[in-house]
C-alpha positions as CSV (number, residue, x, y, z in Angstrom):
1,X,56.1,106.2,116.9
2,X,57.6,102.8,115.0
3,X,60.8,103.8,116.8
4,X,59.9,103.7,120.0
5,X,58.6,100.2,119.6
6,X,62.2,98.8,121.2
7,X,61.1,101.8,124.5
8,X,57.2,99.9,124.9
9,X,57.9,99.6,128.5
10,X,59.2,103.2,128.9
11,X,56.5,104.7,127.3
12,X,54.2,102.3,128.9
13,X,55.2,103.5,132.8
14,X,55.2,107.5,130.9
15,X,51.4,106.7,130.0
16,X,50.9,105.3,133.2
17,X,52.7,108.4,135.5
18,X,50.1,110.6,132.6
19,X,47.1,108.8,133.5
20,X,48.1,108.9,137.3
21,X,48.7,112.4,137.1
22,X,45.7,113.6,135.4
23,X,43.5,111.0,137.8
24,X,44.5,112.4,140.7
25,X,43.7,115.8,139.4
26,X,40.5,114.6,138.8
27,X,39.9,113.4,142.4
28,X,40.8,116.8,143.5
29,X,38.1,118.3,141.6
30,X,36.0,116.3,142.9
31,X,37.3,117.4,146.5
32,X,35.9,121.0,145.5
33,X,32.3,120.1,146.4
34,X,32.8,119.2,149.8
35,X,35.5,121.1,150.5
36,X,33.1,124.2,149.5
37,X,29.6,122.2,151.2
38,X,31.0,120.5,154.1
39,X,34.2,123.0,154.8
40,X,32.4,126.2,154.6
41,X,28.8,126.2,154.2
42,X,28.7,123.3,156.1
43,X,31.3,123.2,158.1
44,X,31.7,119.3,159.9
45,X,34.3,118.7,162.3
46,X,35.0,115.2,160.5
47,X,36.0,117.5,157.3
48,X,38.3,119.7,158.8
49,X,41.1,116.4,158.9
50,X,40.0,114.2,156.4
51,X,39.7,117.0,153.6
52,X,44.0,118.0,154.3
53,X,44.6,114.6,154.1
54,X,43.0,113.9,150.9
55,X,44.2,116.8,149.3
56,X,47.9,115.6,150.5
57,X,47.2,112.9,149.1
58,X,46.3,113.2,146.0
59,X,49.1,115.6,145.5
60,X,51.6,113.6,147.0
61,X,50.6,110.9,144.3
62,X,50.3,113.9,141.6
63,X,53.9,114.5,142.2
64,X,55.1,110.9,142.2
65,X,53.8,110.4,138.8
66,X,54.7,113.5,137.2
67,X,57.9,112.5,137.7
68,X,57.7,109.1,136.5
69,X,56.3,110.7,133.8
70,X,58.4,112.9,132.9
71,X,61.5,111.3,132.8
72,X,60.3,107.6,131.2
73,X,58.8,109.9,128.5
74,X,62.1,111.8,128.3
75,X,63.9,109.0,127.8
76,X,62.1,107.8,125.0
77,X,62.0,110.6,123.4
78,X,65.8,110.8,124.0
79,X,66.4,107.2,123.1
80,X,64.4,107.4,119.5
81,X,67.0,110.3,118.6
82,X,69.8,108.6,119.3
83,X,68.2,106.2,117.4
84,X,67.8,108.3,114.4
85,X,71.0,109.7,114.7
86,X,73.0,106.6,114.4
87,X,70.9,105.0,111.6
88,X,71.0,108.5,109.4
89,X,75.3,108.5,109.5
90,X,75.2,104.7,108.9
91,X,73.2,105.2,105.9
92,X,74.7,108.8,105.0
93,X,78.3,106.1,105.2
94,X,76.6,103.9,102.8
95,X,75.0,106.4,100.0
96,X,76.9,106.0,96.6
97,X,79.6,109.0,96.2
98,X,77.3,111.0,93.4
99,X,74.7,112.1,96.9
100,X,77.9,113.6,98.0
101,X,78.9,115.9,94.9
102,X,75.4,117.5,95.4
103,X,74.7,117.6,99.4
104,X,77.3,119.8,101.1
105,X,78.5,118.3,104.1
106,X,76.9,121.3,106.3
107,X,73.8,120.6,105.3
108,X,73.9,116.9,106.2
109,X,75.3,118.1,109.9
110,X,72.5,120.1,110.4
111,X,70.0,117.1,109.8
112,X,72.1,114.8,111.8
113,X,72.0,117.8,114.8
114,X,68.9,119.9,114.6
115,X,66.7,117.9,112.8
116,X,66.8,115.4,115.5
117,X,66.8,117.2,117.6
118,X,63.3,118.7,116.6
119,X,62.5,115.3,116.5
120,X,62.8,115.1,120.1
121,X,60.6,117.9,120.6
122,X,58.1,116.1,119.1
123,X,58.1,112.6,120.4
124,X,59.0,113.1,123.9
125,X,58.0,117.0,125.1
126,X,55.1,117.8,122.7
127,X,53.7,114.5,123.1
128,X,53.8,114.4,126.8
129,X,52.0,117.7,126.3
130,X,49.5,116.1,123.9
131,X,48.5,112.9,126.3
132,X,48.9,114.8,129.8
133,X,46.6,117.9,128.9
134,X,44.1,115.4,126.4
135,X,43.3,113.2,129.8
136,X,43.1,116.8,131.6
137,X,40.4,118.4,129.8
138,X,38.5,114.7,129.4
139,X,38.9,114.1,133.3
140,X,37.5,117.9,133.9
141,X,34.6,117.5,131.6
142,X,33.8,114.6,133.3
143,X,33.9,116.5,136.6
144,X,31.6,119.2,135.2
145,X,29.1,116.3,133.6
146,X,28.7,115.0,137.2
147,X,28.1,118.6,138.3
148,X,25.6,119.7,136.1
149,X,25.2,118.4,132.5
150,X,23.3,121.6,131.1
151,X,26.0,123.9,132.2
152,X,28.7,121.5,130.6
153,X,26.9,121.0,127.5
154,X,26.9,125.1,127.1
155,X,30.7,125.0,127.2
156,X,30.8,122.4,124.4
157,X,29.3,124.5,122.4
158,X,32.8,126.7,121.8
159,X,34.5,123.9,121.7
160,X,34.1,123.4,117.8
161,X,35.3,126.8,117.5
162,X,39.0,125.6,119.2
163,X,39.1,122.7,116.8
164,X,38.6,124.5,113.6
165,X,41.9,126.7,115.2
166,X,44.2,124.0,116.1
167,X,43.8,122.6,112.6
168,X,44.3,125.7,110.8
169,X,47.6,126.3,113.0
170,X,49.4,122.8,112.4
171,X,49.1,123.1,109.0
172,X,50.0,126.6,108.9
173,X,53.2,125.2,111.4
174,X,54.5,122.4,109.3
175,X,54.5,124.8,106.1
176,X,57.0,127.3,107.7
177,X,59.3,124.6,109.9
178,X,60.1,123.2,106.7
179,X,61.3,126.6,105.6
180,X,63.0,126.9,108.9
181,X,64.8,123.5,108.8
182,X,66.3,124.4,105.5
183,X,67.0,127.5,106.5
184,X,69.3,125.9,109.0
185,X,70.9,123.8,106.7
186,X,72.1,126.9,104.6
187,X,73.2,128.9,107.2
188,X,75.4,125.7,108.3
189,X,76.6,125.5,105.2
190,X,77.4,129.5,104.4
191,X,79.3,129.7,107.9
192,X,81.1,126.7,107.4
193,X,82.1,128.2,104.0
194,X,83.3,131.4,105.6
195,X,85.1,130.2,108.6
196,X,87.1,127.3,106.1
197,X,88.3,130.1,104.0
198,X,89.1,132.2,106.8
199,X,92.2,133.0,105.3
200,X,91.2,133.9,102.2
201,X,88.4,136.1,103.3
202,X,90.9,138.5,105.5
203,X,93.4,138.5,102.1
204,X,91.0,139.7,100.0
205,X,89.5,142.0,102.6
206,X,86.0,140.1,102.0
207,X,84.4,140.1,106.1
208,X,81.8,142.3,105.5
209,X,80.6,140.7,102.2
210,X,80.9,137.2,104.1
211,X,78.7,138.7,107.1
212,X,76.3,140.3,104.5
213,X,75.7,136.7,102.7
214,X,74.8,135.0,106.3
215,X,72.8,138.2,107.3
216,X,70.4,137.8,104.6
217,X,70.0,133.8,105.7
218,X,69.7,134.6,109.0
219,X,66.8,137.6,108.3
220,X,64.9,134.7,106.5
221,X,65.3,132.9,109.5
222,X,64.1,135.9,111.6
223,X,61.1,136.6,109.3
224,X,60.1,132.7,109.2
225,X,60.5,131.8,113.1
226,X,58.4,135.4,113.7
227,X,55.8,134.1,111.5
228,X,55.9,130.7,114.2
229,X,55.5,132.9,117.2
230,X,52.6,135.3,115.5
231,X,50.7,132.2,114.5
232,X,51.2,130.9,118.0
233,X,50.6,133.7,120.0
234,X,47.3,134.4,117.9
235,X,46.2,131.3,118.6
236,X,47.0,131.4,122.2
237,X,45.2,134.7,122.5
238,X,42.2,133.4,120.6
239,X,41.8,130.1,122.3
240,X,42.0,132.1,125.6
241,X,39.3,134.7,124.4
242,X,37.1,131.6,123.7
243,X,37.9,130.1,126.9
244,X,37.1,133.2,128.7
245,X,33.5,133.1,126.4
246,X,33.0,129.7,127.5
247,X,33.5,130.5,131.1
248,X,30.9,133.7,131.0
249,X,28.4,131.0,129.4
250,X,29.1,128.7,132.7
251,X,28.6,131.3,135.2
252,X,25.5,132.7,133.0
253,X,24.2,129.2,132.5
254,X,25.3,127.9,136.4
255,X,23.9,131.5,137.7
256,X,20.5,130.0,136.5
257,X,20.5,126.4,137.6
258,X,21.6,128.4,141.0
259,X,18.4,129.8,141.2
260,X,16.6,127.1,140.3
261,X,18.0,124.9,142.9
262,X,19.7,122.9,141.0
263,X,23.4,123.7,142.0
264,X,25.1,124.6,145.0
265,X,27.9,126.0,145.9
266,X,30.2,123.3,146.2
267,X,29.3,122.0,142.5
268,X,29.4,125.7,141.4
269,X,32.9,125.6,142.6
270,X,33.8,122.3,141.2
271,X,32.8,123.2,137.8
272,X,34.9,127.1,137.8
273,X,37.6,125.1,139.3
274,X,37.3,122.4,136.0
275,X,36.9,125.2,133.7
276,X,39.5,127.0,134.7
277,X,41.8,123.9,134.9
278,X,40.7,123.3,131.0
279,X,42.0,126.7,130.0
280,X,45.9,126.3,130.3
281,X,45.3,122.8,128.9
282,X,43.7,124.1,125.4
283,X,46.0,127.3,125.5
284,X,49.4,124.2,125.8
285,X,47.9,121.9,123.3
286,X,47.4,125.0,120.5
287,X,51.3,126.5,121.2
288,X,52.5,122.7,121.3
289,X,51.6,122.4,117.0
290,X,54.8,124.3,116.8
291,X,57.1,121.6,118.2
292,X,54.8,118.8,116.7
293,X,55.2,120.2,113.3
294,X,58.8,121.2,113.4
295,X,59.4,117.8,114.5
296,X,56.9,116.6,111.4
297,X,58.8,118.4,108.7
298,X,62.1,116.9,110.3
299,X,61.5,113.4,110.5
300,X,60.1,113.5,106.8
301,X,63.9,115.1,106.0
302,X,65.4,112.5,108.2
303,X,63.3,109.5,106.6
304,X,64.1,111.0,102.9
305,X,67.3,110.2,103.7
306,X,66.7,106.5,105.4
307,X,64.8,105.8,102.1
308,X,67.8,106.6,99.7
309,X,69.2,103.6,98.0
310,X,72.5,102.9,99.3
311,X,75.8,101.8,96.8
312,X,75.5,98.8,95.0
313,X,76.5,95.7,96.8
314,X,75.0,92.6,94.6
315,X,78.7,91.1,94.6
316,X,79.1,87.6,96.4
317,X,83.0,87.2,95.5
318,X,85.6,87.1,98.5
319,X,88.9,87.6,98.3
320,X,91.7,87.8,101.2
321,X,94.5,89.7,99.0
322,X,94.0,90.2,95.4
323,X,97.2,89.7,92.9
324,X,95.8,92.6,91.8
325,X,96.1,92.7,88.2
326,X,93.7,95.1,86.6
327,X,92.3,95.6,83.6
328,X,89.7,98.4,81.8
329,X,87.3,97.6,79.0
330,X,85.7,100.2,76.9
331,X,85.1,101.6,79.9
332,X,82.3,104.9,80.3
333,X,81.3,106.9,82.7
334,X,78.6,109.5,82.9
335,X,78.0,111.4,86.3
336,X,74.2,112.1,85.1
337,X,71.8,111.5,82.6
338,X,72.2,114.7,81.2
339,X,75.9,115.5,81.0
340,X,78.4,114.1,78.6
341,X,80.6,111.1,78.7
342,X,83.5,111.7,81.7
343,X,85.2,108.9,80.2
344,X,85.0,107.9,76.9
345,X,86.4,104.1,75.5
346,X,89.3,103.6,78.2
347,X,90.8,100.4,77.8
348,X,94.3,100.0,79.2
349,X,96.0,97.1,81.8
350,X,98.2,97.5,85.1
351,X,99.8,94.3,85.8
352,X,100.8,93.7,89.6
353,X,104.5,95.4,90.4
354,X,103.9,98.1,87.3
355,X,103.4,101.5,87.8
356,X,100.7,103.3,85.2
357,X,101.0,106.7,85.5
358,X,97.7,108.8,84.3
359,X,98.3,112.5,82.6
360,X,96.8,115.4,80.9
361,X,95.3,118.8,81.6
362,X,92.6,119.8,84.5
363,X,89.3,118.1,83.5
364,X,90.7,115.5,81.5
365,X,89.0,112.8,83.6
366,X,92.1,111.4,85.5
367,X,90.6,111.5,88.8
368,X,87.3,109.9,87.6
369,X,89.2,106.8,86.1
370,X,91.0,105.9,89.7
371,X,87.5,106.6,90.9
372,X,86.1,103.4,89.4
373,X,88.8,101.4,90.7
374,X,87.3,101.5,94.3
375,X,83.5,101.6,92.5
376,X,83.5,105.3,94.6
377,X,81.5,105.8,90.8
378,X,79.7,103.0,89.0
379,X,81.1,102.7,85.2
380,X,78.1,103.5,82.3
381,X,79.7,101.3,80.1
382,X,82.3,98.6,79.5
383,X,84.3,96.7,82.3
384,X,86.6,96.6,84.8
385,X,88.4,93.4,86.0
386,X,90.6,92.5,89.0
387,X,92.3,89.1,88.7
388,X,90.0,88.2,85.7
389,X,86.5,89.2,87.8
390,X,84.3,91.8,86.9
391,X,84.5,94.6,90.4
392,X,80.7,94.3,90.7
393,X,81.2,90.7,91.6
394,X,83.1,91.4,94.8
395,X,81.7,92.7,98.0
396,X,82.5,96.3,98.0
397,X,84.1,95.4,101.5
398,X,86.2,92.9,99.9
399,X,86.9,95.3,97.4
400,X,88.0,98.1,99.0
401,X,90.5,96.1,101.1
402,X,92.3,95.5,98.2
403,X,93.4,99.4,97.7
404,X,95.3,101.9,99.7
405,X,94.7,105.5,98.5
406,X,96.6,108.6,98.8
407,X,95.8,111.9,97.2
408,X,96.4,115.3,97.5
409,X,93.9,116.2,99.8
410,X,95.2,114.3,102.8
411,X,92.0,113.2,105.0
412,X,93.0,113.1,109.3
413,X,91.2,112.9,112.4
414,X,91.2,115.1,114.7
415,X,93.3,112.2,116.8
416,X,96.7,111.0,117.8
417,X,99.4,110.2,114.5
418,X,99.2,106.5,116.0
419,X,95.5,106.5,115.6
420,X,95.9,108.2,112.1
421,X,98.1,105.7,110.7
422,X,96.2,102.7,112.1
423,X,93.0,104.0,111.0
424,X,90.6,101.2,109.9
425,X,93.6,98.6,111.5
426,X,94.6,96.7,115.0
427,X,98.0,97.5,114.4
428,X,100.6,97.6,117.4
429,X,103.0,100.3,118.5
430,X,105.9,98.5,116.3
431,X,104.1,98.2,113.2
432,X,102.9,101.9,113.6
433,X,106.5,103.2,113.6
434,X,107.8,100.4,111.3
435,X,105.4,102.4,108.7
436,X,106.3,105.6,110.2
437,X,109.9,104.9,109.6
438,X,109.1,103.8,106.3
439,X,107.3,106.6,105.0
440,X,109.7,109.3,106.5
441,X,107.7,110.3,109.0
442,X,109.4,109.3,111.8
443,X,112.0,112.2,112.0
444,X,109.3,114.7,112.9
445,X,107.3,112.5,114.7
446,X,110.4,111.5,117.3
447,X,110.8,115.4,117.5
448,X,107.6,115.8,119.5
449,X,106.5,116.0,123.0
450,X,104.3,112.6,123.0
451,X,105.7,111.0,119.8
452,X,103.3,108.6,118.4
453,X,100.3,109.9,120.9
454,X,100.6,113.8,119.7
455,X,97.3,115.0,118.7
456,X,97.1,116.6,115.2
457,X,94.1,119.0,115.5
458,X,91.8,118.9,112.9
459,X,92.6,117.3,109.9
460,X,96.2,117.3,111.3
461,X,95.7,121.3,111.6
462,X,98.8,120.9,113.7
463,X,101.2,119.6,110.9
464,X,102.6,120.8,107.7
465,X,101.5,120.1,104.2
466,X,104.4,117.4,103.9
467,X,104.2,115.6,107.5
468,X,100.1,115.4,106.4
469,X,101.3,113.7,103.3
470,X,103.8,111.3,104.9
471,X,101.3,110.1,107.7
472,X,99.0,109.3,104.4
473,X,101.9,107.2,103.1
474,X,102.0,105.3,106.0
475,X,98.5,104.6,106.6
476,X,98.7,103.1,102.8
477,X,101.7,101.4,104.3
478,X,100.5,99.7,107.4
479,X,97.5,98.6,105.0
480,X,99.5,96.8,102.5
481,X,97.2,96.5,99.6
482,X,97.6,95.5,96.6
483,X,96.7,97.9,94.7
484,X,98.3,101.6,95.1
485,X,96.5,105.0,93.7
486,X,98.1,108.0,93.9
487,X,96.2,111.1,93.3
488,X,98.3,114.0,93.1
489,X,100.1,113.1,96.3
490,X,103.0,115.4,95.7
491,X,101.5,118.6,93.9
492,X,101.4,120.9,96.6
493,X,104.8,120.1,98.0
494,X,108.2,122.1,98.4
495,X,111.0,120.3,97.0
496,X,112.4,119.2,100.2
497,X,108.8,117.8,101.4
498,X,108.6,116.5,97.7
499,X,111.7,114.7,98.0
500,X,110.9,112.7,101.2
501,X,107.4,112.0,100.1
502,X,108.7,110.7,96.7
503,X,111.2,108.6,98.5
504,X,108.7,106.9,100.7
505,X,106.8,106.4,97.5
506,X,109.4,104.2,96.1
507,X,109.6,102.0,99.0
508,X,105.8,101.8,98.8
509,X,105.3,101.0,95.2
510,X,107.4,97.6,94.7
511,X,105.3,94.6,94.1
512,X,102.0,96.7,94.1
513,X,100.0,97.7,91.3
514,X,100.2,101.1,91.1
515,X,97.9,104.3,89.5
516,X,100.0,107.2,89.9
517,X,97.6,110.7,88.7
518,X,100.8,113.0,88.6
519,X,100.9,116.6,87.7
520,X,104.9,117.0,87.9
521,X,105.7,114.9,84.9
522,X,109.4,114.7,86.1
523,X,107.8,112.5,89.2
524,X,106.8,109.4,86.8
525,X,109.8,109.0,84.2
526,X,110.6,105.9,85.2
527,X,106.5,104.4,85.0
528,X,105.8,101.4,83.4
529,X,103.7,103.3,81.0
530,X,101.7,106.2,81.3
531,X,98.6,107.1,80.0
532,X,97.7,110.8,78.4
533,X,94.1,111.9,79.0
534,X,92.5,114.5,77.2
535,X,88.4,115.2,77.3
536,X,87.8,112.1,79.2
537,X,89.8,109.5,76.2
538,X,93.1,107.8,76.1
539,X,95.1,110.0,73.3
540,X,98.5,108.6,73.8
541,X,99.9,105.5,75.4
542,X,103.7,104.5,76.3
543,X,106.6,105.2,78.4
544,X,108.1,108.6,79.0
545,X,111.1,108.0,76.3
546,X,108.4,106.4,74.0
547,X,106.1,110.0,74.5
548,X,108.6,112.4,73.8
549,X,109.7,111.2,70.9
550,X,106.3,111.2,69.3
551,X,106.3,115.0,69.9
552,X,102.3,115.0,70.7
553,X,100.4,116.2,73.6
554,X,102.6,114.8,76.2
555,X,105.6,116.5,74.8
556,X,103.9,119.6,74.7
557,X,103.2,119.4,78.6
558,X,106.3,118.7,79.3
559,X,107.8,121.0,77.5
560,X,105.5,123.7,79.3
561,X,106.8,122.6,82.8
562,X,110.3,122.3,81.5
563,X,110.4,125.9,80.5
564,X,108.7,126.5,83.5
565,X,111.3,125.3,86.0
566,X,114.2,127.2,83.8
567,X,112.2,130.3,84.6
């Protein structure tokens, strides 16, 4: 409800269209006495125009603000999820990389879709439910008051009975939706999974075991949303049987002031008119729990996720362009409280225009070093400086600008190239294709239909593994930072794609400081000096010449990939 503080005056005219609704049912009620007395028992002339009048009315009115409503509520309701929407992806943009490595992306789709849209159930459809059929019953109790307060006050007695029901069924509600919602999330996530790997799956002949894994998810989700409509349905029916008891009381009680003279037939009819107005209303405001507990359990997901604390952004430092020489500290890093050190004592300098190539086997803690560079991870121990200044005294925006990153797993948008290589940038047509041409991109990019505004699918689903990496090259091109890391960027490469990405490497290097993670150890022999990882330490240190002739680790892996290409 704090949301909809900036929609007051919508909600306020959807409160207003409620009351107006529910009033003029209450003046039709009221039309049952002499409608019955003066229309039929009665019959006067006078009634016979005045009575169709009134009733057109009111319902003329009824209609009016139904619609009012209806839609200003909708549009709250509509408004607060949009709402929620955009502030859960600003802050999901804003949580520190380590909420990542444990959330899968699914999952965090799912919030961002059904959650709030639950959400929505809840603030605008179940709450218009809520107020409308709340003013209902009070405006027909107050019809059957003025009717006969004996035959009113026998009605009330059940009432208790409803009560003790709609409690039991919210709580029973919000306990399963929470089930249901993460339900959703998994299922996200296990089809997502499946239809990735789509090619893998057919290879190893795997459908069937694929379909089996969502089938059990989605028979929990069977099982739990059967358990919402038994639980609603019972309620339902009991809430009706009660209804029905309450309405034998009315005619037993009414039967009796009837023969005592003290009802007629027109308040008679006023009151089973009220009564059985009151029914649907309690039956609607027992099945509504559902939607106002699904949409409970969501928003409590959505907030966890306001609340988290976002990266660390103490630093008050600017900087236009860094020079960009870096240096590490006795730097540590451990992922969580309980694991070992990633990094262990890493202490090295890249001065601007060097290159500092980083090797060693799988798990060596290569990636997690160039991690720290953009603070993706926050270092346990030691420091790391830029130009002299500790990272954690810049703004991470600041920061960041200072780094152009390319790694193996290319990231596009499922966009034109032009937009692709501009990403994040203002850039013109010219300085596109200036870094297009630079990076060797441009001879497969002239060769299609729309050139520069070719849409690339899905994570450039459209392109080859080695156009992917050159329009990476040329986005860290266009940016012109500084500082240069290279993750990888030419591992999963043919030779021929290898040999143009390498190339546009070159032109992309000079006058930048450079961390190249490189897996071909014939791609960094000429590297200012390289760096041997091995269980998250430094082993060895010094050129490629200097390396070799030690005849340690780094000999030993390049003598592996040596005898490897021979073969």
């Amino acid at each position: 409800m704090g949301y909809s503080r900036p929609y007051s005056s919508w909600l306020g005219l959807a409160l207003v269209g409620m009351v107006v609704e529910s009033t003029a049912g209450y003046f039709f009620m009221l039309l049952m006495k002499p409608l019955i007395n003066e229309g039929f028992v009665n019959p006067e002339p006078r009634a016979a125009v005045m009575l169709p009048l009134a009733i057109l009315g009111l319902f003329v009115m009824r209609s009016l603000s139904t619609f009012v409503g209806d839609y200003c509520m909708a549009r709250t309701g509509r408004s607060v999820v949009r709402d929620l929407r955009e502030q859960v992806l600003g802050k999901y943009m804003r949580l520190p990389s380590t909420y990542f490595d444990n959330e899968a992306t699914p999952v965090m789709v799912s919030r961002l879709n059904f959650d709030t849209e639950q959400v929505t159930q809840a603030s605008a459809d179940a709450l218009k439910t809520v107020v409308a059929d709340t003013l209902t019953i009070i405006y027909m109790l107050a019809v059957m008051v003025q009717m006969s307060l004996k035959v009113t006050f026998a009605m009330l007695l059940v009432v208790p009975l409803i009560g003790v029901i709609v409690s039991y069924v919210g709580k029973r509600y919000r306990r399963i939706s929470r089930g249901i919602q993460d339900g959703m999330g998994a299922m996200a996530q296990t089809a997502e999974q499946s239809l990735s790997a789509q090619q893998e799956v057919k290879v190893h002949g795997t459908q069937q075991h694929e379909i089996g894994r969502y089938q059990v998810l989605a028979n929990r989700m069977l099982r739990l949303n059967m358990k919402v409509e038994t639980t609603r349905a019972t309620a339902s029916a009991t809430v009706q049987f009660l209804a029905a008891l309450a309405l034998a009381v009315i005619v037993f009680v009414a039967t009796r002031e009837s023969l005592a003279g003290r009802l007629n037939a027109g308040e008679f009819m006023a009151l089973m008119s009220s009564m059985m107005a009151i029914i649907p209303s309690l039956r609607r405001l027992t099945s509504v729990q559902s939607a106002i507990s699904r949409g409970v359990a969501a928003a409590e997901r959505l907030f966890g996720i306001l609340d988290l604390p976002t990266e660390q952004d103490t630093g008050t430092r600017e900087v236009a362009r860094a020079r960009g020489d870096l240096s590490f500290e006795h730097v540590m890093l451990r992922y969580r409280q309980d694991d070992g050190l990633a990094l262990d004592d890493i202490t090295f300098e890249a001065k601007p225009g060097t290159v500092t190539a980083i090797v060693g086997r799988s798990g060596s803690g290569k990636t997690s070093l160039v991690r720290l560079v953009p603070r993706f991870y926050e270092a346990t121990g030691g420091r790391i400086r830029l130009d002299g200044v500790p990272l954690d005294d810049y703004r991470l925006e600041d920061l960041r600008r200072q780094i152009a990153l390319v790694g193996q797993r290319v990231m596009l948008f499922d966009d034109t190239i032009a937009a692709n290589i501009a990403y994040g940038t203002e850039a013109s047509e010219e300085r596109i294709r200036a870094a297009a041409e630079a990076a060797n991109a441009w001879e497969f990019i002239e060769r299609l239909p729309q050139q520069l505004q070719t849409p690339i699918g899905e994570n450039g689903s459209l392109l080859s593994g080695g156009q992917r990496q050159r329009l990476a090259i040329a986005r860290a091109i266009l940016r012109d930072a500084p500082i240069l890391i290279l993750d990888e960027a030419t591992a999963a490469l043919d030779n021929e794609s290898e040999r143009l990405v390498q190339d546009a490497l070159h032109r992309l290097m000079p006058d930048r400081t450079t961390l190249v993670i490189a897996h071909r150890l014939s791609t960094i022999e000429h590297a200012d000096q390289v760096l041997v990882m091995d269980h998250g330490r430094i082993v060895e240190r010094g050129t490629h010449a200097q390396l070799l002739a030690q005849g340690g680790l780094y000999a030993h892996l390049h003598g592996m990939q040596f005898r490897e290409r021979q073969v």
